[in-house]
N, C-alpha and C positions, 0 to 999 in steps of 0.2 A: 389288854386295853390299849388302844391309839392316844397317841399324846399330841398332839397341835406344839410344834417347834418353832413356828413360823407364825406366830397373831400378828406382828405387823413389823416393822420396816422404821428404825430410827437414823435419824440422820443428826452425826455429830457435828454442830459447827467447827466447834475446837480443834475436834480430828482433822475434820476440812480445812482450815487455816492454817495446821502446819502440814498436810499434805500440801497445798500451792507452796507452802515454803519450803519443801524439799526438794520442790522445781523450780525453784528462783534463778537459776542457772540458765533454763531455758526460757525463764519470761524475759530477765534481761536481753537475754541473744534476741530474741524475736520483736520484742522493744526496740531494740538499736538496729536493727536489719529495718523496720519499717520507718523506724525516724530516719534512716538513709536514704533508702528509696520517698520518703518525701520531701527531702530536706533536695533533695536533687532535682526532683520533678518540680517543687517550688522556684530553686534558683531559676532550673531553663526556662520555665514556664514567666518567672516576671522577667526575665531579659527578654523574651520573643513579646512581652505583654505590653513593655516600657516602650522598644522600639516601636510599636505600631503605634502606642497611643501618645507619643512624642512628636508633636508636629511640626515642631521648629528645625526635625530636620529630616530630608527625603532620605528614603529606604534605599536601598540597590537596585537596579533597574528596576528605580518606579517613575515614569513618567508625566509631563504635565498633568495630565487626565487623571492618571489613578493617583497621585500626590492629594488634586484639588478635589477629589472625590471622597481621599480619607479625613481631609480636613474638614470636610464639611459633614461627616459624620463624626467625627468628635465634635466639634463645634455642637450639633445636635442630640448628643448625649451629655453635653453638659449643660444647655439648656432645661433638658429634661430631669436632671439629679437637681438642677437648683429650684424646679418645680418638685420633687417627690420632697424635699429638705422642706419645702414650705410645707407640703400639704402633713408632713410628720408633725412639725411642731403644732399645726392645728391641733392634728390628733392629739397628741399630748394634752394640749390646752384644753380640751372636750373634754377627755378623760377626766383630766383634774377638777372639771366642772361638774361629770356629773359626781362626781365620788364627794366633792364638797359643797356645794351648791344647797340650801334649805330649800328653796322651793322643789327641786326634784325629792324629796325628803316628804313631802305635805300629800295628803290621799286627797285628789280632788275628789272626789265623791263624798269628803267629807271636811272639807276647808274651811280652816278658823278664821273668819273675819272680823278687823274692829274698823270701823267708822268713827269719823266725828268732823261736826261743822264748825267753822270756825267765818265769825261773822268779821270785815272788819268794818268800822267806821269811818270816812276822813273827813276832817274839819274843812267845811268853807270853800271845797276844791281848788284849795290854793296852790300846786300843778298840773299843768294841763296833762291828761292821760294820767295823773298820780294813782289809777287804782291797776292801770295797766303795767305798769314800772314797780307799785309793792308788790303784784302777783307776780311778776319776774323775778325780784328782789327775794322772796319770801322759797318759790320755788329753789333757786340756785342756794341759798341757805339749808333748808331739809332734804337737798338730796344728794348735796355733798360738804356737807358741812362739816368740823373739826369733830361735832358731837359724834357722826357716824363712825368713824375711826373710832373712839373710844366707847363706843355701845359696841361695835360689833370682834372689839379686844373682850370685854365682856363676858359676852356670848358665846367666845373660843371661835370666830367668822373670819370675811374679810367684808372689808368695807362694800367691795363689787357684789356680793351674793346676799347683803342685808336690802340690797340699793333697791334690788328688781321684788322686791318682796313692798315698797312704799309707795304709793300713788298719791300725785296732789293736783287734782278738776279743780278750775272755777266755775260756780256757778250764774248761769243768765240771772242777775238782779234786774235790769235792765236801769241800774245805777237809784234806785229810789231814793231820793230827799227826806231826810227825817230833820224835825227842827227838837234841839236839845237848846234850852233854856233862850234863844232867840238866838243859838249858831245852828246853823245850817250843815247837816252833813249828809255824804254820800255812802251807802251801803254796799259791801261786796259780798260775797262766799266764800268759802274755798270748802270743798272736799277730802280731806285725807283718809285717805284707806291704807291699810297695811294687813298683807295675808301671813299665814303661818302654819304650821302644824298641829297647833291647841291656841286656845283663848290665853292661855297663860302666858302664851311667849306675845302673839301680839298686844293685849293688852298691856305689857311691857314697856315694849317698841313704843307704843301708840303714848304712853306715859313720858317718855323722854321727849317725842317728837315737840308733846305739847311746852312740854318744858322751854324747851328749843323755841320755839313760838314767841313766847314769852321774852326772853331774851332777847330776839333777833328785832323785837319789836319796837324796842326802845333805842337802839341802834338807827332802827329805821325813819322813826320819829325824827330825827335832825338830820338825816342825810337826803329824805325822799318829802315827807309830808307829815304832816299831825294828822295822827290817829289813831286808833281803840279798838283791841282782838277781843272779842268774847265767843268762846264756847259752848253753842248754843245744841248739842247733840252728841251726842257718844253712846255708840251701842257697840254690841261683839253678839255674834252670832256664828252658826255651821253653818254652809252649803256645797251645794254642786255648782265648780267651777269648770265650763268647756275651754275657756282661755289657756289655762293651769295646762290641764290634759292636754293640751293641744302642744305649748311647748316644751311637757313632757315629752312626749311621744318625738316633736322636730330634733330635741335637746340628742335621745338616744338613738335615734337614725344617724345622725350625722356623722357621728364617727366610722359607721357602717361605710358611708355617699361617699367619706375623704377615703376610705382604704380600697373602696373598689377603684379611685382615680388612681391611687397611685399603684393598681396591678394591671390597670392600664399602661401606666406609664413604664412600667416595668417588663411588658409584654412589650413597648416599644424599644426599651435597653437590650433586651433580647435580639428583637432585629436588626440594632446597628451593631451589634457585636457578630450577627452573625456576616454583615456586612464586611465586617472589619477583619474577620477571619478569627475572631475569640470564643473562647468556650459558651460565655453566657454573660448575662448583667453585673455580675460579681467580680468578673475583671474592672468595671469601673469604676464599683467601690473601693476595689483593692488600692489602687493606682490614681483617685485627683482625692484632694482633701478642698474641703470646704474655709474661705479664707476670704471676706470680705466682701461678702454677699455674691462669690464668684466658687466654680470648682476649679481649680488647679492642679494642672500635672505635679504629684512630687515621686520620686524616684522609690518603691519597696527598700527598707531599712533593716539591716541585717539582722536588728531582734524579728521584726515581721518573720523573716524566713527562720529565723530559732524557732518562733512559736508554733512555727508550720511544723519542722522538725519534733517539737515537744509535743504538739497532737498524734502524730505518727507514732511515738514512741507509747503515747496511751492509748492508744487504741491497738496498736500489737502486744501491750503486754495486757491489756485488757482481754482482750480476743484470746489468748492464752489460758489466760486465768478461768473464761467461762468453759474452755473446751476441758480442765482439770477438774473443774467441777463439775460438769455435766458428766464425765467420764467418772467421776466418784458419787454420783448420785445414782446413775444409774447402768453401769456397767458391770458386767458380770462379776472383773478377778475382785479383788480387797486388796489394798496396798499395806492397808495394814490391821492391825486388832481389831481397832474401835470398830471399823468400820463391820468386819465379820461378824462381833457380838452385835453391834448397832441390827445386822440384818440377821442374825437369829438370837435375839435376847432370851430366847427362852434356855440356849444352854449354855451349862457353866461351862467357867473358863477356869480350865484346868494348867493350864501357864501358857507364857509366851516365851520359847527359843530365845534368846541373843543371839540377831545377824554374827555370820560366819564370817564376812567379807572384810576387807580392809573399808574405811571410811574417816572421812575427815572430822574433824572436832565439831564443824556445823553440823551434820550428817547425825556426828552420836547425841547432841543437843537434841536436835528436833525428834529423833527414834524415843531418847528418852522424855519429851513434853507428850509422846505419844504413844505411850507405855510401852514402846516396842522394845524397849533399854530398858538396864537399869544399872543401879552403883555396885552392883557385884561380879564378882567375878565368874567365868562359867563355871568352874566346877560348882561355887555357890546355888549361881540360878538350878543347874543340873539339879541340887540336892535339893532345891524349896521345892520345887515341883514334882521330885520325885516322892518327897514327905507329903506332899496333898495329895499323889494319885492314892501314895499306902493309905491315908485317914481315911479315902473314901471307899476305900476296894477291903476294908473287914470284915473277915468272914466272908469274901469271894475268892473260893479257890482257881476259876480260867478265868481269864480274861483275854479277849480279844482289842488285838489294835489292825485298827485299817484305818480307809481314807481314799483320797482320790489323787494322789503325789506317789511320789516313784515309792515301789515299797522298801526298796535298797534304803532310803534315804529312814523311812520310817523305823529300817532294822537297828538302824545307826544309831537314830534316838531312843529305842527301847534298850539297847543295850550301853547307852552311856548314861542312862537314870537306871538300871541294872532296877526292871523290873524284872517279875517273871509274868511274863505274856506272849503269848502266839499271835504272831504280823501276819497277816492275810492282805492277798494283792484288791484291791477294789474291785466292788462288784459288777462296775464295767466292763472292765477287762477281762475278768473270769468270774461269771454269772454263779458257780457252783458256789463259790464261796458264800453265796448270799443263806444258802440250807443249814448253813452250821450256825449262823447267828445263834440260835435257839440254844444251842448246847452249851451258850458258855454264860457264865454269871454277871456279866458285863461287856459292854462296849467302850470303847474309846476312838473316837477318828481323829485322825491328824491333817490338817491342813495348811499348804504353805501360801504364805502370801507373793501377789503378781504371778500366782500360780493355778489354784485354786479354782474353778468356774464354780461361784455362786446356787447357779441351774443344779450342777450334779449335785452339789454338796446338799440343798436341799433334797434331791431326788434318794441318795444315799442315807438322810436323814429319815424320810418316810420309807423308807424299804427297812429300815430297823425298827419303828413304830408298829409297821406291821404284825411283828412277832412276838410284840411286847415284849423284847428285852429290855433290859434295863441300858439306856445311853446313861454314861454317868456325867460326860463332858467334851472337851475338844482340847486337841491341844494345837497351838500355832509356830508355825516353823519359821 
C-alpha cells in the first residue's frame, strides 16, 4: 500500500530565528560594509552638496556668470521651499479640519436643523440707528462669545468648528411702531439657526444660544438702548442642505488642490537641482533649515551622516536576513532538523547526530535551542538512538540503511550505534539497489544536513512507498 510522506510543508518560525542567528556573523559583516559604503557616499555627497548650495562663496573656476547664475538658483529654491512649508502647514490644517470639524460629520441629505426668532423691542428710539448697533452688538456676543468656548469644551469641540455650525439674519421689519402703555417702541428680528447631526445636539446648542441672549441682553440695556428679547418661534426639523454638501465636498478637495501645488513645486525643485548639478529635490531638504519665516543654509551634522550610516547598516543586515530566510523557506538543503521534519512531518525522527566539528559556545547554544545539540555526551546520544532504532525494529530480522549522503559516512554511523543492518549506496547512484528494498523488513535513511537536497530525499521516499516497505524513520547527521 503507498503512504503519502509529504501532505504538506511546515515552516518553523523558531527554527528560522535561530537559523538567522547562526548567521549573525555575516549579517553583522554585511551591515557594517553597507553602513561604510553609505556613511562615505553621504560624507562626499554633502560636501560636493554644501559647496554648491553655499553662496556666500565662489566655487573654483566659477566665474561672474556661472557664480550669478547659481545664486539665483538657490535664491529660487528657496523661495519655492518657503512656498511648499506654507502650502504643508495648510495641508496639515485641512486635514485636522476634516478629521475634527462637526459639520463634515452631519449627512446633508439629512440635516438637523433648529430655528428660532427672537423679536427685540426698543423703547422710544432713544439712539439713533440703536436697532442697527444691538444687531452688531448681539451678533459679535453669539458668535464669539465666552459662552462658546465653554459649550464647545462640552461637547469635546473647539470653539472654530461649533462657530460655522450658528447662523444669526436680521430680519426686514421695516422698523414697525408698537405703542406699549403710551411708549412707543421699535420692533426688530433676528433669525438664529444652528445645524448639526441630530435634533439632539442642535436643540442643545440652540438652548444655550438662547440663554446667552438673555444675558447679553441686559448688558445691552445700559450700554446701547432700552429694550425687550422675546422668543417668538422655535422649531427643529431634518432637511436636505445644498450649502452643507457643497462645503463638504470644497472642504475634501482641497487638500487634494494644496498637494498637487506642491508636486508642482517640487517638480520645480527638481529642475534647479538639476541646474545646480544635484541628484534631485532632497538635496535641498537636506541642506537649508527653515528659521524665521526664511530657509537657510546650515551645514549637514555629523549625527545627520550617523543616521545615514545607521540606515545602511539596516538595510544590509536587513537584505541579509531576507535572503536566509527565503533560502530556508524555500531552498532545497535543511540546515537543520526542524526544518527536514517541518518538510516531511510525516516521518519519524529516529535521532539527531551531534555535529562532529569544533564550534564555539554561541554555535553549541543555538544547535541546542534547535535540537540539533544536546547536554550529552556522544557515546550517550550514540546509545539513546541506538535504544529507539532496537524498540522499533522488534521482531525485524534485515534491515536496511541508505540515504542520499556518502555511504562511507552512513557505515560509520551504523557501526558506532552497533546496529546490525546492511548500508546500501542510494538509489541514485546505483539504481539496483532500489530491487532489494522488498527483501528486507525495514528501512531507515540517513540524511545529512547543508547536504541533503530536499528533491531526492523525497524522490527516495516514494521509490520506497512504492514497494510498501515498511520506512520506519530517518535519522540526521
Amino acid at each position: 500500500m503507498s503512504r503519502n510522506y509529504q501532505k504538506y510543508i511546515q515552516i518553523n518560525l523558531k527554527d528560522l530565528f535561530y537559523v538567522v542567528l547562526r548567521k549573525i556573523w555575516i549579517i553583522v559583516l554585511i551591515g557594517c560594509l553597507s553602513s561604510g559604503i553609505l556613511f562615505a557616499y553621504s560624507l562626499f555627497s554633502s560636501t560636493n552638496d554644501a559647496n554648491v548650495l553655499d553662496v556666500s562663496v565662489r566655487l573654483v573656476n566659477e566665474n561672474d556668470v556661472s557664480y550669478a547664475e547659481r545664486v539665483r538658483n538657490v535664491n529660487r529654491a528657496k523661495d519655492v521651499l518657503i512656498s511648499i512649508n506654507a502650502l504643508t502647514k495648510q495641508i496639515d490644517s485641512q486635514r485636522e479640519y476634516l478629521s475634527k470639524s462637526i459639520i463634515m460629520q452631519i449627512d446633508y441629505t439629512n440635516e438637523a436643523v433648529t430655528s428660532a426668532q427672537v423679536v427685540v423691542c426698543i423703547k422710544d428710539n432713544q439712539v439713533s440707528d440703536a436697532d442697527k448697533a444691538l444687531f452688531a452688538a448681539y451678533s459679535q456676543e453669539l458668535m464669539s462669545g465666552g459662552y462658546l468656548n465653554e459649550l464647545a469644551h462640552e461637547l469635546g469641540t473647539d470653539q472654530i468648528y461649533l462657530k460655522e455650525l450658528i447662523s444669526l439674519t436680521r430680519e426686514n421689519t421695516n422698523s414697525v411702531s408698537v405703542n406699549y402703555d403710551s411708549d412707543m417702541y421699535s420692533t426688530d428680528a433676528y433669525t438664529i439657526v444652528v445645524k448639526g447631526p441630530n435634533t439632539d445636539f442642535t436643540d442643545s446648542v440652540m438652548e444655550r444660544i438662547l440663554e446667552e441672549v438673555s444675558v447679553v441682553s441686559k448688558d445691552l440695556n445700559n450700554s446701547i438702548a432700552s429694550h425687550s428679547v422675546l422668543v417668538v418661534g422655535k422649531q427643529s426639523c431634518y432637511t436636505f442642505d445644498s450649502a452643507t454638501r457643497d462645503l463638504q465636498h470644497l472642504s475634501a478637495n482641497r487638500s487634494d488642490a494644496l498637494q498637487k501645488q506642491i508636486d508642482a513645486y517640487d517638480t520645480s525643485l527638481n529642475d534647479i537641482a538639476s541646474h545646480l548639478g544635484l541628484s534631485n529635490k532632497s538635496n535641498f531638504y537636506s541642506y537649508f533649515s527653515y528659521n524665521d519665516d526664511s530657509w537657510i543654509y546650515t551645514r549637514p551634522s555629523i549625527i545627520s551622516t550617523l543616521k545615514s550610516s545607521l540606515k545602511g547598516f539596516i538595510v544590509g543586515a536587513f537584505l541579509v536576513v531576507f535572503i536566509i530566510s527565503v533560502n530556508y523557506i524555500f531552498g532545497n538543503r535543511f540546515s537543520t532538523q526542524g526544518k527536514f521534519f517541518g518538510r516531511f512531518p510525516n516521518i519519524r525522527k529516529l535521532g539527531v547526530v551531534k555535529p562532529m566539528k569544533k564550534r564555539s559556545r554561541f554555535a553549541q547554544y543555538i544547535d541546542r535551542r534547535t535540537y540539533d545539540d544536546s547536554e550529552l555526551s556522544y557515546e550517550d546520544s550514540y546509545a539513546l538512538i541506538a535504544a529507539n532504532i532496537k524498540n522499533l525494529t522488534v521482531g525485524m530480522n534485515s534491515i536496511m540503511v541508505t540515504g542520499t549522503v556518502d555511504p562511507t559516512k552512513i557505515k560509520e554511523l551504523v557501526d558506532k550505534l552497533k546496529i546490525k543492518a546492511d548500508v546500501k549506496e542510494s538509489f541514485f547512484k546505483n539504481p539496483s539497489n532500489l530491487a532489494s528494498v522488498s527483501d528486507y523488513d525495514c528501512i531507515i535513511i540517513v540524511e545529512q544536513r547543508n547536504y541533503s537536497d530536499c528533491r531526492l530525499v523525497s524522490e527516495e521516499i516514494n521509490l520506497i512507498s512504492n514497494v510498501d516497505s515498511k520506512l520506519i524513520g530517518a535519522l540526521i547527521i
